[in-house]
C-alpha positions in Angstrom: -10.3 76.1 -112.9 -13.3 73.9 -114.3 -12.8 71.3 -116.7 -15.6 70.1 -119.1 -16.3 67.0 -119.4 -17.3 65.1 -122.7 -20.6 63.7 -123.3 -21.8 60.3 -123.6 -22.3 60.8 -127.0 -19.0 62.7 -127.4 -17.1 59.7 -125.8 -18.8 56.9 -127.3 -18.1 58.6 -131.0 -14.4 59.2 -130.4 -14.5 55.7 -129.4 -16.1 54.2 -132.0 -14.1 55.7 -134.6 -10.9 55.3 -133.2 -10.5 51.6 -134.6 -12.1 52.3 -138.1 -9.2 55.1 -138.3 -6.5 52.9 -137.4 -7.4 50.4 -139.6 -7.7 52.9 -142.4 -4.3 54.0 -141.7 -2.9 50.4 -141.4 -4.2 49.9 -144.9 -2.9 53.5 -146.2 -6.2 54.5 -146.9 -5.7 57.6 -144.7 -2.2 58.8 -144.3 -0.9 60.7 -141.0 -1.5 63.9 -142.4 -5.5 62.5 -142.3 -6.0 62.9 -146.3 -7.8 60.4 -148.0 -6.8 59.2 -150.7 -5.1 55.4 -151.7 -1.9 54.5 -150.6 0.1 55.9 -153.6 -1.9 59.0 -154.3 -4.3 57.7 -156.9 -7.5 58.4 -157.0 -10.5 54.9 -157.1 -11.4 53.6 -160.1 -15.4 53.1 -160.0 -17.6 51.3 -162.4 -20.9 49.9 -162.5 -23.3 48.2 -164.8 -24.5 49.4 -168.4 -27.1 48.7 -170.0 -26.0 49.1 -173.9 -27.3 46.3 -175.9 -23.8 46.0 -178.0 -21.7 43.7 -178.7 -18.8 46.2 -180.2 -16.0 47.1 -177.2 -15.4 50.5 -178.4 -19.0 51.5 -178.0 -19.2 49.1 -174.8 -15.4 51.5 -173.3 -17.3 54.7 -174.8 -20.6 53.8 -172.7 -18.7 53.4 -169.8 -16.9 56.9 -170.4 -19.9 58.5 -170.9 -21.5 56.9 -167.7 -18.5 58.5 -165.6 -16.9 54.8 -164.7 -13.3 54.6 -165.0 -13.4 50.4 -164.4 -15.7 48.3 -166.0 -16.5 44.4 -166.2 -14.9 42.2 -168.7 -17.4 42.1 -171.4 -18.2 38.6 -172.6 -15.5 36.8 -174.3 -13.7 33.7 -174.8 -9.9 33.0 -173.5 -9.2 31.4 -176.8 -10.5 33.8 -178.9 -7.1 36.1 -178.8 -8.4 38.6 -181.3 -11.7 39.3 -178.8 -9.8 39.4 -175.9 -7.0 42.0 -177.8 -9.7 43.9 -179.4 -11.4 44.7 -175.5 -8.2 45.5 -174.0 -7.1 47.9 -176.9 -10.4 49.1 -176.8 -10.6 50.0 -173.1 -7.4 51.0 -172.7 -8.1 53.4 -175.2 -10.7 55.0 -173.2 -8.8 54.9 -169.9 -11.3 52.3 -168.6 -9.6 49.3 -166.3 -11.2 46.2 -166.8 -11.8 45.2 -162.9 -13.8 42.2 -162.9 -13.8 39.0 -165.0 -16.6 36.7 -164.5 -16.1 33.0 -165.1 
């Protein structure tokens, strides 16, 4: 009986991904069943920059809607200026967009 043995470039890719699937799984980004996905099942928000000269959140969630992003940053605002800030997060939240980053 003849056994094969792995290549160079066999053994030096299991070993290289070994650790970047452990730590994967340590952080439950793959499961032991090997799906991907986040730790409770939920898919990644992504966002990105847009380039809408507006100044209106409902356009600014619509843009980001229409783009495909599903997070967004914080558009400019003030953290006194209550109504601003309510009138983003209504307006966000309306279009299922996450506000993810807030600059400051």
């Amino acid at each position: 009986m003849t056994t094969s043995r792995p290549t160079r470039r066999a053994f030096l890719a299991a070993a290289c991904a070994a650790p970047v699937v452990a730590s994967m799984r340590a952080a439950g980004s793959v499961g032991a069943s090997g799906k991907k996905g986040t730790p409770a099942g939920r898919p990644v928000r992504l966002g990105g920059p847009i380039f809408l000269k507006a100044d209106d959140p409902v356009e600014l969630a619509r843009e980001h809607r229409r783009l495909g992003y599903s997070a967004a940053y914080c558009p400019a605002a003030k953290p006194d200026d209550s109504a601003r800030c309510r009138a983003i997060r209504d307006a966000f939240a309306a279009e299922n967009v996450v506000i993810a980053e807030v600059g400051a």
